[in-house]
N, C-alpha and C positions, 0 to 999 in steps of 0.2 A: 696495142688496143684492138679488140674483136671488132669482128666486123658489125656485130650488131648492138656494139657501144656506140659506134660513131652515126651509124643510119637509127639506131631504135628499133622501130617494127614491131612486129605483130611475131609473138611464143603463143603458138596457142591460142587460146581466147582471152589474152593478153595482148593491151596495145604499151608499149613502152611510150612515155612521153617524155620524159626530163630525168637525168641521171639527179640523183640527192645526195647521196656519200658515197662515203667506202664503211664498210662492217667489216667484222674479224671473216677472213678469208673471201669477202664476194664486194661486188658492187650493188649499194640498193638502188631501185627506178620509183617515179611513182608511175604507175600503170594504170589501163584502163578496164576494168572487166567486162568483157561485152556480155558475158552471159547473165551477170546480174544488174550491168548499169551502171556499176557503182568504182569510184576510184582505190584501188588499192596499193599498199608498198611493197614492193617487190625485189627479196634478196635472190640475186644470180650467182651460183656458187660452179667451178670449173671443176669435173668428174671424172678425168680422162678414165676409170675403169669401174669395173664394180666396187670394187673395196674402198677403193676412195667416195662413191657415191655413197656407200653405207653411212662410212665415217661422217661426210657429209649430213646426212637425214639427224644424225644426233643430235643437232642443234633442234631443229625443230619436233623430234622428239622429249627435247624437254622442257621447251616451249610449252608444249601440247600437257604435260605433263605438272606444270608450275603452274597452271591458269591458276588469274588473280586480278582483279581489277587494276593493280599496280602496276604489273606487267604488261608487255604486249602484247594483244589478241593472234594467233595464228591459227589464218583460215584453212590452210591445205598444204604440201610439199608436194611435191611429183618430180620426176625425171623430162626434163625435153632434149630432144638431139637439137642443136643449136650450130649452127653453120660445122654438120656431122661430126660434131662432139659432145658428148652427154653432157650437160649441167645440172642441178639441182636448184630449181624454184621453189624458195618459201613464199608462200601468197602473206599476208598480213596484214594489219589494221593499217590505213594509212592516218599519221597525225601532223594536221597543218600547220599548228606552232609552230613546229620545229625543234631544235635541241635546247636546253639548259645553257651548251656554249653558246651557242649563236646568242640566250638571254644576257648571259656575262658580257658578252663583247659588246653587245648596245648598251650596255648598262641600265637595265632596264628591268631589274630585278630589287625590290629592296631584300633587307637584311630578313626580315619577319615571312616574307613568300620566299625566302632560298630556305630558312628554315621548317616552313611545312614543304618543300619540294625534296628534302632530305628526309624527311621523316616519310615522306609516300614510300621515297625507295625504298628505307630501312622496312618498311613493311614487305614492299616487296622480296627482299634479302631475306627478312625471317621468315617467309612463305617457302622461300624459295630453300631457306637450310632445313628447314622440317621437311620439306620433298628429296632431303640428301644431297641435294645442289647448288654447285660453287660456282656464282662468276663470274669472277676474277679479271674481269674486262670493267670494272666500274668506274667513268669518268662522266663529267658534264654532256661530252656528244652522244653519251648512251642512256642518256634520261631525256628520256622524252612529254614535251610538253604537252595538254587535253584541259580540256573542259573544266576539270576538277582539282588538277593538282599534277602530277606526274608519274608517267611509266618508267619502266625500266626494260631498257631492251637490249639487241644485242650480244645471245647468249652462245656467240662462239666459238668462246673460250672454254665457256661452262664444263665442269667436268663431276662426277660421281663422288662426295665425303669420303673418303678413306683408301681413294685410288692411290693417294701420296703424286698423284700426275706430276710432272714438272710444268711450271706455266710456260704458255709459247712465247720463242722470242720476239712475238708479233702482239704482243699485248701490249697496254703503256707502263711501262717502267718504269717513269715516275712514281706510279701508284702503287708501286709495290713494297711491303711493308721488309726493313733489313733481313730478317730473319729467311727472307727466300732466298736472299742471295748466298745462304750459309748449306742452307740444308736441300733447296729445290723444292720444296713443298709447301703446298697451299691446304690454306684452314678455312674455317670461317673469319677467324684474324683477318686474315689477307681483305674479305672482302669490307670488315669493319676500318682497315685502314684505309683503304682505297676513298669511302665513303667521307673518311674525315680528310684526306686530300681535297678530295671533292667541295665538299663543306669550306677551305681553307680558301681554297683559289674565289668558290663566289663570293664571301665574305668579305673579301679584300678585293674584288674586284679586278681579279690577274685577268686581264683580257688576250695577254699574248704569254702563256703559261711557259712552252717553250724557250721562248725570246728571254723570259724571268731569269729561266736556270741557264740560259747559256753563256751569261753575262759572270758567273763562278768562274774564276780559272780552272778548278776540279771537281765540276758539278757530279762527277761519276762516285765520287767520293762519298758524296754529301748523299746522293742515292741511296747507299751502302748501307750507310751508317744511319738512316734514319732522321738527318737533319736538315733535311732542306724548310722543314716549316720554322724552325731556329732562325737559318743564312735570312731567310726571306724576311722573317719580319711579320709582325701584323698593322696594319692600318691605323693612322692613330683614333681611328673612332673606334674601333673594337673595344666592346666590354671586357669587363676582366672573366665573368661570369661565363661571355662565348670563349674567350683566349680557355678559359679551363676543359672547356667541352672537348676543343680543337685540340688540345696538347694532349688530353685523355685519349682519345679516337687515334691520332698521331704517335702515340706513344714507343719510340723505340724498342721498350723493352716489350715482348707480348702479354705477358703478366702484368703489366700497369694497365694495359687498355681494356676497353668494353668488352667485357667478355661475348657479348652476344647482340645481334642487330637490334633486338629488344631494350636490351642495357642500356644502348646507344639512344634509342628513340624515347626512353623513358626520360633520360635526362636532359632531352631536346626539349620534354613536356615538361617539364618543372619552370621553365623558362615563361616568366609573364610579361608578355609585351604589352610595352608603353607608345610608346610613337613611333610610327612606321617610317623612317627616312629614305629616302632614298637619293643621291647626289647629282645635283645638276651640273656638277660644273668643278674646278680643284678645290673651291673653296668655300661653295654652298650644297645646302642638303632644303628639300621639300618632304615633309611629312603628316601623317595624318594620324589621331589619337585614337588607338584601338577601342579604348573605352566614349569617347564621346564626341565621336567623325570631327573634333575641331582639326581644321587645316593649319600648319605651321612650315612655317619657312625661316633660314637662318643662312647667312652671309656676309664676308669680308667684302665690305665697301674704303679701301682706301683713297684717302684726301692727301694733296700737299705734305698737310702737318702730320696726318694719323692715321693711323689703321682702325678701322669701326666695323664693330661683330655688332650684325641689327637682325633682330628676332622678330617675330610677325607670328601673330595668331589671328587665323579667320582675315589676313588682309591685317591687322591693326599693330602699330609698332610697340613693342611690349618694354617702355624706357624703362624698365627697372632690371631687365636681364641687358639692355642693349650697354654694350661697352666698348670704349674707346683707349687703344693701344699705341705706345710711341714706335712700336716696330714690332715686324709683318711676326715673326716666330711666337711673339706673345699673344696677337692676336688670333694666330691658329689653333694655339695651346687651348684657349677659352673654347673658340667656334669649334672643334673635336669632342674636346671633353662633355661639353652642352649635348652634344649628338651622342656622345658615348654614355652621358649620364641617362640621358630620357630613353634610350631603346627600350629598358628593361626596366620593372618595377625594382 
């Protein structure tokens, strides 16, 4: 660890205040900018020479280059000699949300906000492939949450349409669609699959994504081959409607999938949502009616004798959907399907 990871300090007319992550090759801070007042996010990236600080400045060359509301703002790059070693500082928008993961892990996201947070990226993606740019870094930690909906950041993988690049081994692997593993080469595929990963784990609620696939005896396999949204499973509340979106976006073969970020966002829009749920708990969901704010809530209440699925609208118990089960499987089957029928018109 640098020395001015563990103290912080002052780069500049930068004050370091609290480490946030890691990004593709740096660690981000948020910082303080004395020259404007104002708090900004700040990626440190390690330069030992010039060629490597070039290479470096890329990222934020295409940053600068993809501006887009979807994306992330970047205010400036520069070189600082940092305990007498060059670094490269990307200055950037600071956003206090936080990440998309950090949303899955609290679960605190419903199904209807994860899919306008996928459809922001997807815009950002199709911004970003009309400006010739791939990046291939697309997971939860690298969507970023604001005011309106979500960024996309994190572009330091990114690399040029038609370089045939090979992705780094420091990308997430997961995310990566089989057909890299054959030939090395990234598309716009790549980053439409990555997206439908993305899309797979918030929908389902994979809070320890890792921890999901390590439990495979040959999860490298399943990598490979394009199968791990198969091994894994959907939720039983999943519509059949999102399961086609996800297996579309997923698709092993490259030729079955969206051919394009647009493709992908167009069919996220065809989707009319019904009630927004979102789960409190293994066996209850709280929701609200896109069309007429009525509040609903649904939940397994077991008795003694039974298992009881009791429905609530606005607070009032709705005895005509409420039902009572001699055992717990049957009564999950109802209280899923009720959540899985009303998502979607």
């Amino acid at each position: 660890m640098d020395e001015f990871e563990m103290s912080l300090g002052q780069i500049g007319k930068y004050e370091l205040i609290k480490h946030l992550g890691n990004g593709a090759f740096g660690d981000v801070y948020l910082a303080h900018d004395h020259a404007l007042d104002t708090q900004k996010a700040m990626k440190i990236l390690d330069a030992p020479d010039a060629n490597d600080a070039i290479k470096k400045l890329e990222e934020a060359q295409i940053l600068h280059k993809c501006m887009h509301k979807n994306i992330v703002h970047i205010n400036e790059a520069n070189i600082y000699d940092i305990n007498s070693s060059p670094h490269v500082i990307i200055d950037m928008e600071y956003l206090p949300q936080g990440s998309f993961e950090d949303a899955i892990k609290n679960n605190s996201v419903s199904i209807h906000t994860t899919l306008r947070l996928i459809v922001d990226c997807l815009f950002a993606l199709e911004h970003a492939h009309i400006n010739g740019i791939l990046h291939r870094d697309v997971k939860p930690a690298n969507i970023m949450l604001c005011d309106f909906g979500a960024k996309l950041s994190d572009f330091g993988l990114a690399t040029v349409l038609g370089l045939q690049a090979a992705g780094s081994p420091q990308g997430y692997i997961t995310h990566l669609p089989p057909e890299y593993f054959v030939n090395r080469n990234t598309t716009e595929l790549t980053d439409v699959f990555a997206v439908g990963i993305t899309l797979f784990r918030a929908c389902n609620y994979i809070s320890d994504w890792d921890g999901a696939i390590r439990h495979f005896p040959d999860p490298m396999s399943l990598i490979h081959s394009g199968q791990l949204v198969n091994s894994l499973g959907f939720a039983p509340f999943m519509p059949l409607k999102l399961k086609r979106i996800i297996n579309k976006a997923c698709a092993s073969n490259p030729a079955q999938r969206y051919h394009s970020a647009a493709e992908f966002r167009q069919a996220i829009g065809r989707l009319s949502p019904k009630i927004d749920w979102v789960p409190t708990g293994q066996s209850s969901f709280e929701g609200v009616c896109t069309r007429t704010n009525a509040s609903y809530s649904i939940a397994l209440a077991p008795t003694r004798s039974s298992f009881n699925v009791e429905v609530k609208k606005n607070n009032r118990k709705q005895s005509s959907e409420c039902k009572s089960f001699s055992n717990f499987d049957d009564a999950s089957k109802y209280l899923f399907g009720y959540v899985s029928s009303s998502l979607f018109e």
